[in-house]
N, C-alpha and C positions, 0 to 999 in steps of 0.2 A: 536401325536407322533412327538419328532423331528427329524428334518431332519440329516443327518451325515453332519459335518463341517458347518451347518448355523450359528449357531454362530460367528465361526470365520468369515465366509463370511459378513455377519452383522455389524458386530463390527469392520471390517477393512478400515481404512480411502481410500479413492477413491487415492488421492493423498496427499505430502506432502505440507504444504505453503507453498509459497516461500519466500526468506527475505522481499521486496516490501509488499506482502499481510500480513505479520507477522506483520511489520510496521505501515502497516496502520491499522490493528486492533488494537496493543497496543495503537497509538496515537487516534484513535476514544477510545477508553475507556480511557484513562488519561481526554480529554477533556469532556467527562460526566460525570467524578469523579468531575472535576474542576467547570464544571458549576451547579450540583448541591450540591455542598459543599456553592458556591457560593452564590446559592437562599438561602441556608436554614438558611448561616449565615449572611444575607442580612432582613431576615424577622426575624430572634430572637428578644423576648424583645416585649417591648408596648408600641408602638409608638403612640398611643391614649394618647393625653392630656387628663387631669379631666376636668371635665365641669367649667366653671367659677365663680367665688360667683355670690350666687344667682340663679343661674341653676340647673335643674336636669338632668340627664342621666342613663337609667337605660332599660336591656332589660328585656322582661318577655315573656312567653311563651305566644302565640298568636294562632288564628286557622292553620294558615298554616306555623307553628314554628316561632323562634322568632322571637318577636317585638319592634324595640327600642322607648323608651319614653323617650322625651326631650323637653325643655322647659325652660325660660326664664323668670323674673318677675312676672307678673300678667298668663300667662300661666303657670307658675309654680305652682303656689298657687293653678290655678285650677285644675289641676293634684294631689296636694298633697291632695285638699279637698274631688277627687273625690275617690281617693284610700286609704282614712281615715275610708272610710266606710267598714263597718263588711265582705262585697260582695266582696269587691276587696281587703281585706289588701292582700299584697304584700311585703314581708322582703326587696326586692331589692329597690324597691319606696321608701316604707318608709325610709329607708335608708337611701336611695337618697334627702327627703325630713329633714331629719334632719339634714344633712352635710349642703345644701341652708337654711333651716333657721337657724344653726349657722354663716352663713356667714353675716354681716353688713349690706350689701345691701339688702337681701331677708328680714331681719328685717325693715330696715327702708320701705319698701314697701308695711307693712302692712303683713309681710306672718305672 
């Protein structure tokens, strides 16, 4: 059952701020609006180059979540031959694996 006037007792501020603490509250929240506006538009966008001809780059789900696969040349090739197999096709490799061998250099190396 409630009590008569707790509500309003409740609900009534202790005291009013004062300009000083008004002040410093708006300017603490202006400067966390600013700084993360900041980060957020500081990290937009993919700042990840593509892998370079002849390279692959590609993550795939792994035991303890993802795992990125990358690779170069002659380790590229053996990545792409080992993920050619029925066990491992993987959309994202292969992928990854037909961008490097369209590229001139993963060709001329034999991929």
């Amino acid at each position: 059952m409630p009590l008569e006037g707790h509500w309003e007792r409740v609900n009534t501020p202790l005291r009013r701020l004062t300009r000083r603490e008004r002040n410093v509250a708006i300017v603490s929240a202006v400067v966390t609006i600013v700084t993360v506006l900041a980060l957020v538009l500081a990290t937009v966008g993919d700042s990840r180059p593509g892998p370079k001809p002849g390279c692959i780059y590609a993550i795939v789900p792994g035991v303890m979540g993802a795992t990125p696969i990358e690779g170069c040349g002659a380790q590229a090739r053996k990545i792409c031959a080992e993920h050619a197999s029925l066990s491992l096709r993987d959309p994202v490799v292969n992928a990854g694996c037909g961008r490097a061998a369209a590229a001139p250099v993963f060709s001329r190396l034999g991929g």
